[in-house]
C-alpha positions in Angstrom: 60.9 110.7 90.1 64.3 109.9 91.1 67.6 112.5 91.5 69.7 110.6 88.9 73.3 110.5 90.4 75.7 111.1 87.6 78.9 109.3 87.8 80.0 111.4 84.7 79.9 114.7 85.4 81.5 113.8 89.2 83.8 111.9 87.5 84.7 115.0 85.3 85.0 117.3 88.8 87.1 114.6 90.2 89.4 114.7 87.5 89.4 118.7 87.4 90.4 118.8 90.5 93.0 115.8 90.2 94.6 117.7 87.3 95.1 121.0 89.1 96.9 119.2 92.1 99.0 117.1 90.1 100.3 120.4 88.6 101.0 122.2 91.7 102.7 119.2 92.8 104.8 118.6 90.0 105.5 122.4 90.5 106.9 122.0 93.5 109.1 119.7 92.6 107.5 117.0 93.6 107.1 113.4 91.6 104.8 113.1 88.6 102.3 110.8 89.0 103.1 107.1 87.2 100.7 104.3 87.2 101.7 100.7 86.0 98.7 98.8 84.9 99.7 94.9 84.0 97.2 93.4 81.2 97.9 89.6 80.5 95.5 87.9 77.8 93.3 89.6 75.1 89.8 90.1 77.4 88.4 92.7 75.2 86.3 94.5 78.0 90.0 94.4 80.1 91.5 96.0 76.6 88.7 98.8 76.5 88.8 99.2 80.3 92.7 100.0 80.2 92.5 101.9 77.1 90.0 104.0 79.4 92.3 104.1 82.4 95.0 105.2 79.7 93.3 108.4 78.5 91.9 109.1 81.5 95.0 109.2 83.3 96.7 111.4 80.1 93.9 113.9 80.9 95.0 114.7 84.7 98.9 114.9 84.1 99.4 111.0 85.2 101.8 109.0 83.6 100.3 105.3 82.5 102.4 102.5 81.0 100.3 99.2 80.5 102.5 95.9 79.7 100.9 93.6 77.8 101.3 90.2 78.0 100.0 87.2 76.2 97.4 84.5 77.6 99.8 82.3 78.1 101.7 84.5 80.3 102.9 82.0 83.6 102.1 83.0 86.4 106.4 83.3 87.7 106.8 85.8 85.0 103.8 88.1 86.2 105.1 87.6 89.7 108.6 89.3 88.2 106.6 91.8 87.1 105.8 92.8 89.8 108.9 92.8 91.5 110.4 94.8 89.0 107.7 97.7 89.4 108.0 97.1 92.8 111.3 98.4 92.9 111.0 100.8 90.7 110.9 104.3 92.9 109.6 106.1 89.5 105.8 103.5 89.7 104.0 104.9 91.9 100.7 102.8 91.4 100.4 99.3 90.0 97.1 97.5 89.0 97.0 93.7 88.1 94.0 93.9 85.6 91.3 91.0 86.2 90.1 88.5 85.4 93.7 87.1 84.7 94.0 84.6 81.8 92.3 80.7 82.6 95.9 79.3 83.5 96.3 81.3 86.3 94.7 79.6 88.9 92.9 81.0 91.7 95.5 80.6 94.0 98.4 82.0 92.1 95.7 84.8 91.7 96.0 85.8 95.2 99.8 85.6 95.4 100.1 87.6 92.5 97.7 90.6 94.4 99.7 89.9 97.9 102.8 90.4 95.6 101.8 94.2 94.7 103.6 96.6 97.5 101.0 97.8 99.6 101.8 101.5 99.3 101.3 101.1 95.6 98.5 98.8 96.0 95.7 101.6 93.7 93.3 99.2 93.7 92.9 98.8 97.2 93.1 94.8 97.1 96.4 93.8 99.3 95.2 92.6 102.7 96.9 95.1 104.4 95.1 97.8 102.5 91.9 95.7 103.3 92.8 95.6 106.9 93.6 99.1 107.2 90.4 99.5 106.2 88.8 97.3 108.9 90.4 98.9 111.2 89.0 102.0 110.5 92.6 104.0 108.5 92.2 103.7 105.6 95.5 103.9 103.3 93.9 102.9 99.7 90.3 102.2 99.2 89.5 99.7 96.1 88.1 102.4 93.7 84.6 101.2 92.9 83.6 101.4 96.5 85.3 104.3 96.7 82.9 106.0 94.0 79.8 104.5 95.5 80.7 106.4 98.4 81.5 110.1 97.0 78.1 109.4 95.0 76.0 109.0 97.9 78.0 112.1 99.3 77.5 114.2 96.4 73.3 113.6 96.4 73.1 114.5 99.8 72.3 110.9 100.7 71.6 110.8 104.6 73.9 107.8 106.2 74.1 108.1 109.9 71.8 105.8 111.4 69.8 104.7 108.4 69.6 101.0 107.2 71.9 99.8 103.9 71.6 96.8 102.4 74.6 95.9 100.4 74.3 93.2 97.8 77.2 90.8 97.1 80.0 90.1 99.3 83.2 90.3 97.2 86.4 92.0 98.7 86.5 94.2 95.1 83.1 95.5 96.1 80.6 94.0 98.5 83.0 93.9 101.9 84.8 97.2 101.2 81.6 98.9 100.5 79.8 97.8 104.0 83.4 98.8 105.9 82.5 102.2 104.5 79.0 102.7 105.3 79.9 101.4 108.8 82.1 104.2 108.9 79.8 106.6 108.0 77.3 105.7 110.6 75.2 103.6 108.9 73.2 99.9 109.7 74.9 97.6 107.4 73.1 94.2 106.3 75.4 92.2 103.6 73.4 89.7 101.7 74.5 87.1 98.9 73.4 84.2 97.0 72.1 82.2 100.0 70.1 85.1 101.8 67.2 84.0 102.0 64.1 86.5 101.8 66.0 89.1 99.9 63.2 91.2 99.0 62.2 91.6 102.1 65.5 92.5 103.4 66.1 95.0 100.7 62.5 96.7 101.2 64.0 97.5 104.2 66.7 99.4 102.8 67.4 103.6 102.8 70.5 102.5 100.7 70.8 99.6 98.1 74.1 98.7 97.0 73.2 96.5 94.2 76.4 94.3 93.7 76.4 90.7 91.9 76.3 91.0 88.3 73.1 89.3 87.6 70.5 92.0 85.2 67.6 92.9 87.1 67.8 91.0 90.5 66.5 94.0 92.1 62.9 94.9 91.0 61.5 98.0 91.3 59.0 97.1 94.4 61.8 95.8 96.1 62.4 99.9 96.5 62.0 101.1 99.7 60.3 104.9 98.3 62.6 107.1 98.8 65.7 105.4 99.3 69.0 106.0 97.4 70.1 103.0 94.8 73.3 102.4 93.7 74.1 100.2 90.7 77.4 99.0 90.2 76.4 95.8 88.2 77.3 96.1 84.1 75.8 93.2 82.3 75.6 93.2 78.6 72.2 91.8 77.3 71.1 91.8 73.9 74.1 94.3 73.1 72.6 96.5 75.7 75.2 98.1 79.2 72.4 97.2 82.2 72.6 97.5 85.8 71.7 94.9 88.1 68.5 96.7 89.3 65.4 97.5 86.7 66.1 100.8 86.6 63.3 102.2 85.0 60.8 100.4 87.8 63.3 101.2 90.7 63.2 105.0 89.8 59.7 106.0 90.3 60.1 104.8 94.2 64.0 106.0 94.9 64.9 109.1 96.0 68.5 109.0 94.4 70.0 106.4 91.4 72.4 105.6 89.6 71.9 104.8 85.8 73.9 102.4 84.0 76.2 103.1 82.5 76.8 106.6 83.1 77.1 105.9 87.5 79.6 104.0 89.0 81.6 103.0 86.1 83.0 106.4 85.5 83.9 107.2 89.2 85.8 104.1 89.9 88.5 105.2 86.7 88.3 108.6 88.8 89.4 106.8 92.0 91.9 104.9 90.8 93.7 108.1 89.7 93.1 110.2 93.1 94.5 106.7 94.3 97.6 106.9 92.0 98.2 110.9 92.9 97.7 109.6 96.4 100.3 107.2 95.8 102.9 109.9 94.6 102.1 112.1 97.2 103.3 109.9 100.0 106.1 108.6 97.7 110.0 110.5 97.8 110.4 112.1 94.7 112.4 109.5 91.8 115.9 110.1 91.6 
């Protein structure tokens, strides 16, 4: 049977030990911690995801202010926004919570990330964050990568020279993901929705990064035995949270897994707070 990787109870170290350096920093006069999230539209898992981000944040000392904006929101006003918290030395962090409303366009999408300063980029999305990462110095890491990686460190997951297979090639997850197993010594294979013999592929695999929102692409013979699994899809089905991997099949073969939810979901909030205490740390203290 598998070692079950539990995002909450690293989560709950990460923010233990968020909490105490926030404190000391504080104490030594330093800036508290202030995160700007941006929530345009009425997406109720967006609403429940910020609401998350909100107490979360309370718990480890950081300040959170989320303005809300309606659907209809253009995208010039967002853009102001963003300017304004931007220029704000007291912001620290800002997030632009997806998916934006349907009359933003995809293009106005991107100008609205490029927009966010890269130094309070917390999500890890600017290009310059994403080629710092390419380039192997790293400034922010977008967060759910980020967790995938400090779970695979916390099992005692071997990397260096052993094969990964990461599934999906988004910049939020799939790309960032495979720049960080690169940089950990690892073989990286990045498949998507035109691979072709995926299976195969993937029972090749000593790490599965399971990455395209679709429940139960990845079967449980697909598993290399042995290998670590990590399952960052959430799909609802029937009213039910489930991964993108059949967890139940996929656990009698892996060495190490991640349920869902309870696995990557609960690190990536962690992240984006390290991210936002980051963030201050580099920042000069608000006037």
């Amino acid at each position: 049977m598998s070692q079950i990787l539990d995002g909450r109870a690293l989560a709950r170290d990460l923010r233990v030990q968020i909490k105490r350096e926030v404190k000391a920093m504080v104490a030594a006069g330093g800036p508290r911690p202030k995160l700007a999230v941006i929530l345009a539209g009425e997406d109720p898992a967006s609403a429940v995801y910020v609401r998350n981000k909100e107490k979360m944040a309370a718990r480890v000392g950081i300040d959170a202010v989320t303005l809300r904006l309606p659907a209809d929101v253009p995208a010039a006003a967002l853009m102001a926004e963003i300017d304004r918290l931007n220029a704000d030395p007291s912001v620290h962090g800002i997030l632009l919570q997806l998916p934006l409303p349907q009359g933003i366009s995809a293009e106005e999408e991107i100008a609205l990330l490029e927009r966010v300063d890269p130094r309070k980029d917390v999500d890890g999305f600017h290009p310059d964050n994403l080629g710092l990462l390419m380039a192997g110095r790293p400034r922010f890491v977008a967060c759910t990568p980020q967790g995938c990686m400090r779970l695979l460190e916390a099992g005692g997951v071997p990397l260096a020279g052993r094969q990964a297979v990461v599934i999906g090639r988004s910049l939020i997850v799939g790309k960032p993901i495979a720049q960080l197993l690169l940089a950990a010594d690892a073989t990286v294979t990045i498949c998507h929705s035109r691979t072709q013999a995926l299976a195969e592929i993937v029972r090749q695999a000593d790490i599965v990064i399971a990455a395209v929102g679709r429940p139960g692409l990845v079967g449980g013979d697909w598993i290399k035995p042995g290998a670590a699994v990590i399952d960052v899809g959430v799909n609802s089905v029937e009213g039910a949270l489930v991964g993108d991997v059949d967890f139940e099949a996929a656990a009698s073969r892996a060495g190490w897994i991640t349920p869902v939810p309870g696995g990557v979901g609960p690190m990536t909030i962690a992240c984006l707070l390290e991210n936002t205490r980051q963030a201050a740390l580099r920042a000069r203290p608000a006037p």
